[in-house]
C-alpha positions as CSV (number, residue, x, y, z in Angstrom):
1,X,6.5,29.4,-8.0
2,X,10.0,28.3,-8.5
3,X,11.8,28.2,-5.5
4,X,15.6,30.3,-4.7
5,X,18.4,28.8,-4.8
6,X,18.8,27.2,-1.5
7,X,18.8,24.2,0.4
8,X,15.3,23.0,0.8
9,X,14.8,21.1,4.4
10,X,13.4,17.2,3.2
11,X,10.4,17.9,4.9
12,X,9.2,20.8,3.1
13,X,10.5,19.3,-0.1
14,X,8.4,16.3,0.7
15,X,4.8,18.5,0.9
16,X,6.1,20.6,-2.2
17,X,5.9,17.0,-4.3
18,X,2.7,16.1,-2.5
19,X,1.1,19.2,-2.9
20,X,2.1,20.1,-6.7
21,X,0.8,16.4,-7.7
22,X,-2.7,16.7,-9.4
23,X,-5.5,14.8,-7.4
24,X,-5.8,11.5,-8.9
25,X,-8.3,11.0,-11.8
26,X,-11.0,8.0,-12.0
27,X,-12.5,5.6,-14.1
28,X,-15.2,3.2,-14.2
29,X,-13.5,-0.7,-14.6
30,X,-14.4,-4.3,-14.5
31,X,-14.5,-6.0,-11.5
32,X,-12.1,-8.5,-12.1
33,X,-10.1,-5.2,-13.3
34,X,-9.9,-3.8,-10.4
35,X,-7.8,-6.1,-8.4
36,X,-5.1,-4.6,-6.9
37,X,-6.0,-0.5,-8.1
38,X,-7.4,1.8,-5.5
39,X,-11.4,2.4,-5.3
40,X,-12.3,5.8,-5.9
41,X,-15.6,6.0,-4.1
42,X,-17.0,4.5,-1.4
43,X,-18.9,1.6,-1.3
44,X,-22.4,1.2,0.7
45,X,-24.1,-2.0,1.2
46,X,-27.4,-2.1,-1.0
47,X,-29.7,-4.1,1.6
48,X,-28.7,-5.6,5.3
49,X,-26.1,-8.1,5.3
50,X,-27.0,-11.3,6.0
51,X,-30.2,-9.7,4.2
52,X,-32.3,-12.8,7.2
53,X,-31.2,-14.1,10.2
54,X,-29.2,-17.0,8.7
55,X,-28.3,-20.2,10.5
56,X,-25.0,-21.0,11.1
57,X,-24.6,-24.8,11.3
58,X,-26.5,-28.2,9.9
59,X,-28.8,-28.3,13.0
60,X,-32.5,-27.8,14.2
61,X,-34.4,-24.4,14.5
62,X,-36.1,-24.3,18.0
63,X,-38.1,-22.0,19.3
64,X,-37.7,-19.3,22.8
65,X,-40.5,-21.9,24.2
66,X,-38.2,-24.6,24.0
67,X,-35.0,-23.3,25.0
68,X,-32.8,-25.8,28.1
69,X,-35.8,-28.7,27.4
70,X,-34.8,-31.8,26.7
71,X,-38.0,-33.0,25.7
72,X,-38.7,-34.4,22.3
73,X,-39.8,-32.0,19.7
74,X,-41.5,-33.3,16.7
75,X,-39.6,-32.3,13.2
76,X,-42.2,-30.4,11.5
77,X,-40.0,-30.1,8.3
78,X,-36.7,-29.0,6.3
79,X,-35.3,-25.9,5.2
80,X,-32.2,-25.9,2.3
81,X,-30.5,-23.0,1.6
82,X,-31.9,-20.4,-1.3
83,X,-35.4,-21.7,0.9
84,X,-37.7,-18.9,1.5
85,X,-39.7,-20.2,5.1
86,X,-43.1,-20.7,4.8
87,X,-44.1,-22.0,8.5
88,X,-42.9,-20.6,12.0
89,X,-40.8,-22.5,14.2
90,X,-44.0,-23.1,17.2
91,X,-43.3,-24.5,20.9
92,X,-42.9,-28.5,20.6
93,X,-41.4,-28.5,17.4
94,X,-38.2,-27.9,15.5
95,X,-37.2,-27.4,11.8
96,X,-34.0,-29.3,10.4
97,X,-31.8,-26.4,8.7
98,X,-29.0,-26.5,6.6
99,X,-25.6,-23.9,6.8
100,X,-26.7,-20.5,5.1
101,X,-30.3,-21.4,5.0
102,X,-32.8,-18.2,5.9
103,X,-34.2,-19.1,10.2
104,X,-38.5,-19.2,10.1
105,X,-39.8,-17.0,12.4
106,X,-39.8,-17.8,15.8
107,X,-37.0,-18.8,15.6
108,X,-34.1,-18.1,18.6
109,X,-31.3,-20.7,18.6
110,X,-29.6,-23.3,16.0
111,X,-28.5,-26.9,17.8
112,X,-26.0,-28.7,15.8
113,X,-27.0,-31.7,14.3
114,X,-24.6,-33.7,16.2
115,X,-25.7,-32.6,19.5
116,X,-29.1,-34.2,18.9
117,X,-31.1,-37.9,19.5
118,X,-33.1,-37.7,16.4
119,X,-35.6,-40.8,16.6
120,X,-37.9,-40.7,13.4
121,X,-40.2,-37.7,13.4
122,X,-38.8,-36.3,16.8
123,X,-35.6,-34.9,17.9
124,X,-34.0,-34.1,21.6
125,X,-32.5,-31.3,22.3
126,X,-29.3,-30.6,25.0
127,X,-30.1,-28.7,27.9
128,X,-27.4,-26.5,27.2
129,X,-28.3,-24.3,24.3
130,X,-28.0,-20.9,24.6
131,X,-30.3,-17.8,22.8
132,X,-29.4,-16.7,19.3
133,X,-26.7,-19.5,19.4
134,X,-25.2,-20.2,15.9
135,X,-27.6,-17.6,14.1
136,X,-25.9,-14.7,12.3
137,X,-29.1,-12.0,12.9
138,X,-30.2,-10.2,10.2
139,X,-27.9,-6.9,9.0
140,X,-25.2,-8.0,11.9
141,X,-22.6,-7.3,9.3
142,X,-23.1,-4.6,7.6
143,X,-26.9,-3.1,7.6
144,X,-28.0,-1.1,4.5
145,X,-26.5,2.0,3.5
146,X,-23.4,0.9,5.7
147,X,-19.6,1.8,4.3
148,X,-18.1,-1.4,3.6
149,X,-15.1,-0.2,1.3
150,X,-13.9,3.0,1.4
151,X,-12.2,5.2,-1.2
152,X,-8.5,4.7,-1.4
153,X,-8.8,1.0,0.0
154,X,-6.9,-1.5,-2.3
155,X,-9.1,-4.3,-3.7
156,X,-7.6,-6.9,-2.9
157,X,-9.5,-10.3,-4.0
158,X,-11.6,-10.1,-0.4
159,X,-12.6,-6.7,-1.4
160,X,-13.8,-8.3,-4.9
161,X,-15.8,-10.6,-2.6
162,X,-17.6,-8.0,-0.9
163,X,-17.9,-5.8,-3.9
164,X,-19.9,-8.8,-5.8
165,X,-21.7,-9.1,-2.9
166,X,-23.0,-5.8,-3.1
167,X,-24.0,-6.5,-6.6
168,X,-21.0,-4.0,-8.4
169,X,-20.3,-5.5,-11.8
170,X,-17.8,-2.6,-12.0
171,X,-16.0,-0.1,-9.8
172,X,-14.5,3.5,-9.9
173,X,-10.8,2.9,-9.5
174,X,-8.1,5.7,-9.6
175,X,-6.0,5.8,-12.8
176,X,-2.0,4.8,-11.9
177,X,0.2,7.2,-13.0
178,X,2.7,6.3,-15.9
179,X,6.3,6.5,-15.3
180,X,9.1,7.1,-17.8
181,X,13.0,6.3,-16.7
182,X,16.1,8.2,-18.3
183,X,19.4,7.0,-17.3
184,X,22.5,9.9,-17.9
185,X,26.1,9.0,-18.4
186,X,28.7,7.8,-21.2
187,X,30.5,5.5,-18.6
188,X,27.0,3.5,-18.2
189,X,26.2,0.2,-20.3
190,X,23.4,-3.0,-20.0
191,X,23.9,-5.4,-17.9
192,X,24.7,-7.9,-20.3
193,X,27.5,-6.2,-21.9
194,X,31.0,-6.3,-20.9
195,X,32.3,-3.1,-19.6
196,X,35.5,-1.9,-20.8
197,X,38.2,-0.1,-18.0
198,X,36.4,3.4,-17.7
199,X,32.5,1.7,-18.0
200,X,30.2,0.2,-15.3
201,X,27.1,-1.3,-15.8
202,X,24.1,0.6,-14.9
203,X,22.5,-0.5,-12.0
204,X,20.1,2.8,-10.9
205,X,17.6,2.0,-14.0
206,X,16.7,-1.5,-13.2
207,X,16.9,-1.0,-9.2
208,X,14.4,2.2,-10.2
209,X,12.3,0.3,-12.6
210,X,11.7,-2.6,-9.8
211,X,10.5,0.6,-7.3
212,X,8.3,1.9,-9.7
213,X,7.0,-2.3,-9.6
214,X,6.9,-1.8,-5.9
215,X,4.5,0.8,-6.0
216,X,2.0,-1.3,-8.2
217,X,2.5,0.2,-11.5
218,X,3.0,-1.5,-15.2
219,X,6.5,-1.5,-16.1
220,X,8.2,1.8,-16.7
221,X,9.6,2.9,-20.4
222,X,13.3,2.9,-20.2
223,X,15.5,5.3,-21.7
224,X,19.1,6.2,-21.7
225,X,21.1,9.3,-23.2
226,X,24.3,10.2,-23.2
227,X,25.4,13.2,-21.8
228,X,25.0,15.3,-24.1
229,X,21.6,17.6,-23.6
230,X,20.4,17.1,-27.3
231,X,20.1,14.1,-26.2
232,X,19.1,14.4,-23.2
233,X,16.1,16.7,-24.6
234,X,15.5,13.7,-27.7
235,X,15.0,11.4,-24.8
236,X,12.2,13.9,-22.8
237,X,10.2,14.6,-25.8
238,X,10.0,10.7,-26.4
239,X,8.9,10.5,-22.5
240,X,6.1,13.1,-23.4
241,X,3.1,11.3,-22.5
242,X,4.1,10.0,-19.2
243,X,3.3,11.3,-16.2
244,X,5.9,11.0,-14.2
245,X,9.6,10.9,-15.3
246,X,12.5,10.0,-13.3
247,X,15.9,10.7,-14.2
248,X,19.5,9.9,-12.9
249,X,22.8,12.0,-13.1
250,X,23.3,15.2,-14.6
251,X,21.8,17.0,-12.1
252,X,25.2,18.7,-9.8
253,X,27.1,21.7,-10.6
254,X,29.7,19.6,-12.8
255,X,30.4,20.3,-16.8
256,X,28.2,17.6,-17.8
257,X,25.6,17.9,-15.3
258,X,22.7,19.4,-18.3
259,X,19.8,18.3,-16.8
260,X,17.9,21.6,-15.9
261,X,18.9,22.9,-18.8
262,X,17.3,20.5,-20.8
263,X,14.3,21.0,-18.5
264,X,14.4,24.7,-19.6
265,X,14.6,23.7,-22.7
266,X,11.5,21.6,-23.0
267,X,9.5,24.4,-21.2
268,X,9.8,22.5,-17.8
269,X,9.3,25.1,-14.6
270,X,12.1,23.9,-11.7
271,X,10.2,24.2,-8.2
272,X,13.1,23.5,-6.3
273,X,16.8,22.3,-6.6
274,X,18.6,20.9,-4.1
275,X,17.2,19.3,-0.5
276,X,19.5,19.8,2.9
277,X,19.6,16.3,3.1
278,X,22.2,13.3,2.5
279,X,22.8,11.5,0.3
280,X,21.0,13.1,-2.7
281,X,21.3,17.0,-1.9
282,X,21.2,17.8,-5.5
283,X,17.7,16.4,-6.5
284,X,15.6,18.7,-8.8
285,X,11.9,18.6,-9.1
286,X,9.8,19.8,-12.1
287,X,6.5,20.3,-13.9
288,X,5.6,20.1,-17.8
289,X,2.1,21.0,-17.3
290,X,0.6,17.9,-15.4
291,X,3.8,16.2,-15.8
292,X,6.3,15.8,-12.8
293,X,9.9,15.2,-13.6
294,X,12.5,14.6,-10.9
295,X,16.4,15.3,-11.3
296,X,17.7,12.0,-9.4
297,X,21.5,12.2,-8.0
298,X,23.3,9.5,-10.0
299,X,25.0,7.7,-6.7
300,X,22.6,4.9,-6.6
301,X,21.8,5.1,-2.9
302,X,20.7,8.8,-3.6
303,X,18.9,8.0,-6.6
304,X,17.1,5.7,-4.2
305,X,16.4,8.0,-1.2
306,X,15.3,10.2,-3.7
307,X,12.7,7.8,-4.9
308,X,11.8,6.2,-1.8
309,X,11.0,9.7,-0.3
310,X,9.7,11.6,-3.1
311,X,8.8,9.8,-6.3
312,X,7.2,7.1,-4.4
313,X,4.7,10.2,-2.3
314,X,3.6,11.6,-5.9
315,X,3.1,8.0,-6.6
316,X,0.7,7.4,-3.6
317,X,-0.8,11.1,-3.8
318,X,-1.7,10.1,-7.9
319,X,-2.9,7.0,-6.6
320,X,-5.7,8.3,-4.5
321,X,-3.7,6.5,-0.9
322,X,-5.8,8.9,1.8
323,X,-2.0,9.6,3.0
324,X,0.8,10.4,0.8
325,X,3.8,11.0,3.6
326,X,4.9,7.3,5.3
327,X,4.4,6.5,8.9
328,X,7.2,7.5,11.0
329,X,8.3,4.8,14.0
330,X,10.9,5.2,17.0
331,X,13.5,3.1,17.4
332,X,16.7,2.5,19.6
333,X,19.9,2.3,18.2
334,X,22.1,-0.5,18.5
335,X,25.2,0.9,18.0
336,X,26.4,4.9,17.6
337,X,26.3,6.8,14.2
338,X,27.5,10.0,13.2
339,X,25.6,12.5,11.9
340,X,25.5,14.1,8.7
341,X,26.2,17.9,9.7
342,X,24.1,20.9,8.9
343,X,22.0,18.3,6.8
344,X,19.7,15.5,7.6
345,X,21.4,12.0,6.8
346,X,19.0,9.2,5.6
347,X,20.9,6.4,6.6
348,X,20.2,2.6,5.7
349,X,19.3,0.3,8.3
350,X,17.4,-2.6,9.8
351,X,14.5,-3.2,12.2
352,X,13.9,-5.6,14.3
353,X,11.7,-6.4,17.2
354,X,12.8,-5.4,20.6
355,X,13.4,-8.7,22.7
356,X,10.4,-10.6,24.6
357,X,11.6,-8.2,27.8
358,X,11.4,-4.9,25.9
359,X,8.9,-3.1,23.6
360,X,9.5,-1.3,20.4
361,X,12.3,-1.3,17.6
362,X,15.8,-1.7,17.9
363,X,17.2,0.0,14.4
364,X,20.8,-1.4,12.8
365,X,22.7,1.1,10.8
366,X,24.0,-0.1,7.6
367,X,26.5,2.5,6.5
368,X,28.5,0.6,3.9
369,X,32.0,1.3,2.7
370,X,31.1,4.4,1.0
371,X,27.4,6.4,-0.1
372,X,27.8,4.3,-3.0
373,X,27.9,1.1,-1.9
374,X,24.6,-0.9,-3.2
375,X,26.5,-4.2,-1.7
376,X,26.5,-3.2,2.1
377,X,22.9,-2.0,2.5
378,X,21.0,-4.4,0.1
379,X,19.7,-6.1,3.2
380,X,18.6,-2.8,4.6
381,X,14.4,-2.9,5.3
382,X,14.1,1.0,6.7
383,X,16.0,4.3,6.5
384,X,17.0,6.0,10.0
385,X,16.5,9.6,10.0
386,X,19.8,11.2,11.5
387,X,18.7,14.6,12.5
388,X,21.4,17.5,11.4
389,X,24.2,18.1,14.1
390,X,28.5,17.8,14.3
391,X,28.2,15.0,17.4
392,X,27.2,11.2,17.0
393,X,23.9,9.7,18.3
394,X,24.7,7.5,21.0
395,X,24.0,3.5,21.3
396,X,20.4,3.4,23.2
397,X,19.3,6.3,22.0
398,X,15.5,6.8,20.0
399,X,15.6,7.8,16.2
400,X,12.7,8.2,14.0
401,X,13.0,5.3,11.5
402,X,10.1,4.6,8.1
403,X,10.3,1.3,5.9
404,X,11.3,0.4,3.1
405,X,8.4,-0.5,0.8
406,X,9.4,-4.2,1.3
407,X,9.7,-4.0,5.1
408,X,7.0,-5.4,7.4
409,X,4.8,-2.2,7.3
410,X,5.8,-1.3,4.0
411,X,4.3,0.7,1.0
């Protein structure tokens, strides 16, 4: 349902993205696919693992019987790993055993080769050993039928190791969504090109391209139109098949700001315009059928807010992560900042660890000269969340903080 004209509060825009994104769709891959995509089932282990009690050193199998003797024990024979054990480990004797190698019966501790007098055909042990010492018992890792990956983990290449130990050949990963980039504006031009007096060159499509990168996904397509909305429309229709597009400018109350009418015009239902929030107050979300399309501000620190906040949670929700909405921290301000009004200000910042004789966050505001400036927050690893009110927020005081996706718990 498309939503009235009013100032949505972030928070209830943010579960209006999450909850209008389809559930993620699935696919059967490779297993050398799958690195880095998100499983889409869980994954149970097919027998106990270690599937024997397996020894854990180059030693000697002894039995209970013989346990704190130091008295010789005859070597009654050798067991390699892949060996399947034939003969028991019996009071008076020992087996030599190699690293991975499946313990005989009877047996109840492993003595490290170097810790014994071997002397032909018999071998002493230290006093010292101690029961099950050095044996990894049989399904003390993961017993059958276990969960050893769940669904929405990332395989990363230890989870390939456990998923080929498992025997998968392939996996059910979620499907990534595409994303599609169009930049708005006449004043914009590459980066390689000179700009004349009344041109800059545009710096939200690459800084949106490398979040889209952030997030795990391919490279985005990259569009630009001026602002004219036949063009703006050409450009939409060429982004057709993509599941998510992202857009930048056009999207105020200004004479050239025709980006929801060129969402009208492609058949595009608005859910809501504008968020009580700063900077990016104007963003505009819509659907094209399974497609999402979102109306970025064209100030560049709004155009990333906007993704960082909103984008980015569709992105995760497609992606199968079992939470879409980042963890929110508290943190203690080193200096005041002023609020942003009746809205919620998303300010730039930096966290660091607390000092050896504190505990928590101390957060670093990063204002910059103006809401534009790329050049004063580029350091920036979280955004502070300023709640709405007309006085500052005092030095010392606790504010809810989340990181960026390249901070130290990031996305």
């Amino acid at each position: 349902m498309t939503q009235k004209a009013r100032l949505v509060p972030p928070d209830e825009a943010l579960q209006i993205v999450v909850q209008a994104t389809l559930k993620p769709t699935a696919c059967s891959v490779p297993l050398l696919q799958a690195t880095g995509r998100r499983l889409a089932e869980d994954v149970r282990a097919d027998r106990d693992y270690p599937p024997f009690d397996r020894a854990m050193m180059d030693g000697y199998a002894v039995s209970g019987t013989d346990i704190g003797s130091d008295k010789p024990l005859r070597v009654a024979g050798q067991l390699a790993a892949g060996q399947t054990p034939t003969e028991p480990v019996v009071a008076g004797h020992c087996i030599e055993i190699m690293t991975g190698a499946a313990c005989p019966k009877g047996t109840r501790a492993i003595v490290p080769g170097e810790l014994v007098e071997r002397d032909g055909r018999y071998a002493r042990m230290p006093r010292d050993v101690l029961c099950q010492q050095h044996i990894a018992l049989r399904g003390s890792e993961s017993p059958e039928g276990s969960v050893v990956l769940q669904s929405g983990d990332v395989i990363t290449p230890l989870a390939v190791g456990v998923l080929a130990s498992v025997g998968h050949r392939e996996v059910r990963v979620f499907l990534p969504p595409t994303v599609g980039i169009l930049t708005t504006g006449g004043e914009l031009i590459g980066s390689g090109q000179s700009p004349g007096s009344a041109q800059i060159r545009d710096s939200n499509g690459p800084m949106l391209a490398a979040m889209v990168l952030g997030c795990g996904l391919s490279v985005p397509q990259m569009h630009h139109a001026d602002d004219r909305i036949e063009a703006i429309v050409e450009a939409l229709h060429a982004m057709q098949a993509c599941d998510l597009v992202v857009l930048t400018g056009g999207v105020s109350m200004g004479r050239y700001d025709l980006v929801p009418d060129s969402f009208r015009q492609i058949g595009a239902e608005l859910v809501f315009h504008k968020v009580s929030q700063k900077p990016g107050k104007p963003l505009l979300f819509a659907r094209r059928g399974r497609q999402l399309l979102f109306g970025l501000p064209g100030n560049p620190l709004a155009a990333h807010l906007c993704f960082h906040r909103y984008v980015a949670a569709a992105i995760r929700r497609w992606c199968g992560q079992p939470s879409a909405v980042p963890e929110i921290r508290l943190g203690r301000l080193l200096e005041p900042v002023r609020t942003g009004g009746n809205r919620t200000w998303f300010l730039l910042g930096r966290a660091r660890r607390a000092d050896t004789t504190e505990s928590g966050w101390h957060l670093q505001p990063l204002p910059g000269s103006s809401s534009a400036d790329l050049f004063g927050t580029s350091q920036a690893n979280c955004y502070l969340e300023v709640p709405p009110g007309n006085r500052p927020v005092a030095a010392g005081k606790s504010l809810a903080f989340e990181w960026l996706a390249h901070g130290p718990a990031g996305w």
